[in-house]
C-alpha positions in Angstrom: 148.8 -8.9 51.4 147.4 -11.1 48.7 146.3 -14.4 49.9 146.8 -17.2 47.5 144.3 -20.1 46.8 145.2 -22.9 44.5 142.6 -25.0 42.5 143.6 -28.4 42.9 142.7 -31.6 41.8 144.8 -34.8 41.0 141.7 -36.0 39.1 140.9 -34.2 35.7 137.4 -33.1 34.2 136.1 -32.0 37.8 136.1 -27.9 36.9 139.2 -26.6 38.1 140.3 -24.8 35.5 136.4 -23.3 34.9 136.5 -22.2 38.4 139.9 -21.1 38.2 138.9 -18.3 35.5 135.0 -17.6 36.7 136.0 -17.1 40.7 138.7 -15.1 39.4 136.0 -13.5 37.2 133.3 -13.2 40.4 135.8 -12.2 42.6 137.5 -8.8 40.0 133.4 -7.8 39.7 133.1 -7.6 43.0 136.2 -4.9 43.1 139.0 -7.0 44.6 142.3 -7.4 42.9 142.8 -10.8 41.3 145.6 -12.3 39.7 145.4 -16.0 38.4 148.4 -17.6 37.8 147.9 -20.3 34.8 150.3 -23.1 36.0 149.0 -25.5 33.5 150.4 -26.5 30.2 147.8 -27.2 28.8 147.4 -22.8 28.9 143.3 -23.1 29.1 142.7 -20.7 31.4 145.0 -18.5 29.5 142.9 -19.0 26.5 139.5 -19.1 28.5 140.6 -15.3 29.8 140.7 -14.2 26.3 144.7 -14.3 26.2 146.4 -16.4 23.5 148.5 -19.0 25.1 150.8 -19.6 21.8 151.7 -15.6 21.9 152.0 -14.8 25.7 155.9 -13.9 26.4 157.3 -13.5 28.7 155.0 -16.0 30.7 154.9 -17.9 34.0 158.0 -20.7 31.7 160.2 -17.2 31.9 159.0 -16.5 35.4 159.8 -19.8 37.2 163.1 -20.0 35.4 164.0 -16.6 36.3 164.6 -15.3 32.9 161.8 -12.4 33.3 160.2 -10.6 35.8 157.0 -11.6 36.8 155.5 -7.8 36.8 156.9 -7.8 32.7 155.1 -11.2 32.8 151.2 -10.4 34.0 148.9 -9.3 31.4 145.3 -8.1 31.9 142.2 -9.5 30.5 139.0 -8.0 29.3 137.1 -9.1 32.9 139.3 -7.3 34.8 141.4 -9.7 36.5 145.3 -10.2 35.8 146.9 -13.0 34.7 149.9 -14.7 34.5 149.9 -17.1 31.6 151.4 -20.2 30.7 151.0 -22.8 28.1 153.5 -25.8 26.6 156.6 -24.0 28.0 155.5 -24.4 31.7 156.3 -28.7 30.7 159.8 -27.4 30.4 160.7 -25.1 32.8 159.1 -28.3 34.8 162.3 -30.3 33.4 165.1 -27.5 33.9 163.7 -27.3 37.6 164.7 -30.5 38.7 168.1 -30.5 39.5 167.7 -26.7 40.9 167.7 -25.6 44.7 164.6 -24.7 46.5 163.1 -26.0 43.7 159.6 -26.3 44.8 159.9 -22.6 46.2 159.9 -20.3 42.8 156.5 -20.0 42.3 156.3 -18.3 46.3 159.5 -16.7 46.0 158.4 -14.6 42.9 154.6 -14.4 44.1 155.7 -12.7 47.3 157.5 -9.5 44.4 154.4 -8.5 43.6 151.4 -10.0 46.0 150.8 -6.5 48.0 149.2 -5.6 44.5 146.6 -8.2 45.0 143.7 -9.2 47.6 143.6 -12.4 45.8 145.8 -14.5 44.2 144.7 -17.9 42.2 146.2 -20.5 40.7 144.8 -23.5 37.9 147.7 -26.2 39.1 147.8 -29.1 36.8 145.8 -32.2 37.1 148.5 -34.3 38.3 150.8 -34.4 41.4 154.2 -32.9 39.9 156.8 -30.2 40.3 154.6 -27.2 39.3 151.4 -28.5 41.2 154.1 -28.5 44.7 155.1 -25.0 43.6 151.8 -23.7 43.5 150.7 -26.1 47.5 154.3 -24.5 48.4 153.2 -20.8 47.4 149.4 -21.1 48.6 147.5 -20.2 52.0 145.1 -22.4 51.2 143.7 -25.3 48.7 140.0 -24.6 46.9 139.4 -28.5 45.6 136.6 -28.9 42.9 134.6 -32.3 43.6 132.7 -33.7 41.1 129.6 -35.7 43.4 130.7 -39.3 42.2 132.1 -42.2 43.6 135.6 -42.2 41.5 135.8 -38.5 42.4 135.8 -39.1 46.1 138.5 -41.7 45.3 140.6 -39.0 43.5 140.0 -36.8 46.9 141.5 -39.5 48.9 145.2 -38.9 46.7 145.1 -35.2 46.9 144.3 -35.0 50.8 147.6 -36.7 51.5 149.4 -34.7 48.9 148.2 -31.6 51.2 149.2 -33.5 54.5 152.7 -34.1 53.1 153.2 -30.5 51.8 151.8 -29.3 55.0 154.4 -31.4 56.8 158.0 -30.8 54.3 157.4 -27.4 52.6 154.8 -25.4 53.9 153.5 -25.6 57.9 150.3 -22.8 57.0 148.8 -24.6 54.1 145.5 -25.2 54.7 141.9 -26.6 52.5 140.1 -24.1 52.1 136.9 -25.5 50.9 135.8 -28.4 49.1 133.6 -26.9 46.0 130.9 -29.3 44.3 130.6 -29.1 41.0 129.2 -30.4 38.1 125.9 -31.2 39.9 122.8 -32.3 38.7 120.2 -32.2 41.1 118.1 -34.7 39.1 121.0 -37.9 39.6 120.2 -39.3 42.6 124.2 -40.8 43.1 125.1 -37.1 43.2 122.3 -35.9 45.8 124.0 -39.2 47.7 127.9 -38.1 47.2 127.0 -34.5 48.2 124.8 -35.3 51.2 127.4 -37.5 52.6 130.4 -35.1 51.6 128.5 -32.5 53.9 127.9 -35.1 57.0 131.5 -35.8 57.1 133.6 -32.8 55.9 130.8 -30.5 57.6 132.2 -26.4 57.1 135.3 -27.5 54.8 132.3 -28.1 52.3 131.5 -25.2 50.4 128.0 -23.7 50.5 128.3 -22.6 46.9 127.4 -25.5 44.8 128.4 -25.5 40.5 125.6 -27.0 38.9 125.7 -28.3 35.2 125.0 -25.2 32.8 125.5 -25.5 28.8 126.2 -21.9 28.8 128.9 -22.6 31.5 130.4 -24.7 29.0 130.3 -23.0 25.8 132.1 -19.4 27.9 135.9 -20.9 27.4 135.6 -21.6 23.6 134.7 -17.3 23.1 137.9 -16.5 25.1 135.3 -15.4 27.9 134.2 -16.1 31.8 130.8 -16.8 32.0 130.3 -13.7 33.8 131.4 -12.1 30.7 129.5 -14.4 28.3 126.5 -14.7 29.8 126.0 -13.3 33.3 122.2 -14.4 33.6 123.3 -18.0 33.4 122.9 -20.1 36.7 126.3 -21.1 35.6 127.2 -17.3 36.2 124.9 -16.6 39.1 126.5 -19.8 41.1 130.1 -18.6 40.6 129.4 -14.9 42.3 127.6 -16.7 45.1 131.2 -18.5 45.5 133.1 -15.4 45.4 131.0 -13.8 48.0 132.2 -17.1 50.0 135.4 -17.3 49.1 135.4 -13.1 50.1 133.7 -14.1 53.7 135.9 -16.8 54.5 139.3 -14.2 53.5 137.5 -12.3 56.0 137.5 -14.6 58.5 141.3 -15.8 58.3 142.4 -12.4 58.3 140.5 -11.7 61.7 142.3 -14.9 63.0 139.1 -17.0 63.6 139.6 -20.7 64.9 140.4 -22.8 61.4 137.7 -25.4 60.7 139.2 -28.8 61.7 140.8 -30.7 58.3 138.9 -33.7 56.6 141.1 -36.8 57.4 141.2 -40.3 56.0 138.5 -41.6 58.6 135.6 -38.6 57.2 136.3 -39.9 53.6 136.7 -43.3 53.9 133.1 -43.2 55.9 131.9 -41.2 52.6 133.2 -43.5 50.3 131.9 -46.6 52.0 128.1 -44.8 52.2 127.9 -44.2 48.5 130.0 -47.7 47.1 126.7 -49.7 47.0 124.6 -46.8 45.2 124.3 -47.3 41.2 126.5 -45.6 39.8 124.6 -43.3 37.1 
C-alpha cells in the first residue's frame, strides 16, 4: 500500500511545487511507483511534468466531483512517474464541494481505488489553507513541509503546524510531519546558516538531512516541461533531490517496520527558533 505525502506550505515561493515534481522525479528513478496528484490550480506541476494543464480531461476537477474515475484520470509523464493533473477547474470543484458530505474525504476516498498501484503517492496542495489543501492533510500519512531558511518563513511554519494539529485532531488521527525540507539555501547568507542551524537545534530528526540549495538550472527545468533530473541530472539542483528521495525511501522504511515516530515540533521548539533569529539582519 501506497503511502501518501503531501507538500505543504501556507506560505508561497518556498519550493513546494519544485519538490513536488523532482522527489516524484528522484523517487520513479530509483524504481518505485509514484503518482503525484496536482491539487493546485494553478496546474504547475502539471505543466512542469511535461503535461498541458489547459488539455488534461478528465483531471483531478472530474475526479473529486465524481464525474470520472480516477484510473481514466492519471496520465504518465516522460520521467516515469504518474500523475493526476489539475489546473483552473480544481477552483471549482473547490466551490461545488462545499455544501457536500464528507467533504474533506474525496481526495482519500478515491486515493484508496487505486493506491495498491503505488509505493508512493504525492501531492502539490495549494499555498493556502482551504478545502482542497484539507483533502489532501485528510488523505495523507504524512506532511513533507518545504522551509525556506528566513525569518517570515518560520512565521508561515508557525500557521501550518496548527493546521496539522487540527486535522490531526477532527479528520485524520494518523497524520503525521514527515520532515521539514530546507530549501532555497544559500550557504553564503549568513541569516540562512542562522534559520537552518537553529531549525535543527529545535526540531532535531523532523529536520530533513537533505538540504535544496539555490541552482539556476533548478529553476530554468519547469519552463522545458521537465524535472531537473530530466533536464539536467548533473546539476546540484538534481543531485540534492535524489539524496532526498533516498531519505524520503529510508524513512518509508522505517514507518512500515513500525519504528518509534520522532516526537512532533510544537509551538515552544518554534517559537525558541523564531526568537534566536528575530534580531539577525535580515539579508
Amino acid at each position: 500500500m501506497a503511502r501518501i505525502i503531501a507538500v505543504a506550505n501556507q506560505k508561497g515561493g518556498v519550493g513546494k511545487t519544485t519538490t513536488a515534481v523532482n522527489l516524484a522525479a528522484a523517487l520513479a528513478a530509483a524504481k518505485r511507483k509514484v503518482l503525484l496528484v496536482d491539487l493546485d490550480p494553478q496546474g504547475n506541476a502539471t505543466m512542469a511534468s511535461g503535461i498541458n494543464k489547459r488539455e488534461a480531461r478528465p483531471n483531478g476537477c472530474d475526479v473529486l466531483l465524481e464525474e470520472a474515475a480516477i484510473a481514466d484520470a492519471i496520465v504518465p509523464t516522460p520521467a516515469h512517474y504518474d500523475l493526476l493533473p489539475g489546473n483552473g477547474d480544481l477552483t471549482a470543484a473547490e466551490l461545488k464541494l462545499m455544501d457536500a458530505l464528507a467533504r474533506e474525504h474525496r481526495l482519500k476516498e478515491q486515493l484508496a481505488k487505486i493506491a495498491a498501484n503505488y509505493d508512493t503517492i504525492l501531492i502539490d496542495c495549494p499555498p493556502s489553507l482551504n478545502l482542497l489543501t484539507l483533502n489532501a492533510l485528510t488523505a495523507a500519512h504524512g506532511v513533507l513541509i518545504p522551509v525556506q531558511c528566513e525569518y517570515f518563513a518560520l512565521e508561515g511554519l508557525s500557521s501550518l503546524l496548527d493546521t496539522v494539529k487540527a486535522v490531526r485532531h477532527r479528520l485524520n488521527p494518523q497524520l503525521e510531519i514527515e520532515g521539514l525540507l530546507r530549501t532555497m539555501y544559500d550557504v553564503r547568507n549568513n541569516l540562512g546558516n542562522e534559520v537552518s542551524a537553529q531549525l535543527t537545534q529545535h526540531f532535531g530528526d523532523k529536520v530533513l538531512r537533505s538540504i535544496i540549495p539555490r541552482n539556476v538550472r533548478l529553476a530554468e527545468a519547469p519552463s522545458h516541461g521537465q524535472p531537473i533530473h530530466l533536464y539536467d541530472r548533473s546539476s546540484r539542483g538534481a543531485i540534492a533531490y535524489i539524496g532526498l528521495a533516498g531519505e524520503v525511501i529510508r524513512r518509508g522504511r522505517q514507518h512500515a517496520a513500525g519504528s518509534a515516530a520522532v516526537a512532533e515540533p510544537d509551538d515552544h521548539d518554534l517559537a525558541a527558533a523564531l526568537a534566536a533569529v528575530a534580531d539577525l539582519p535580515q539579508e
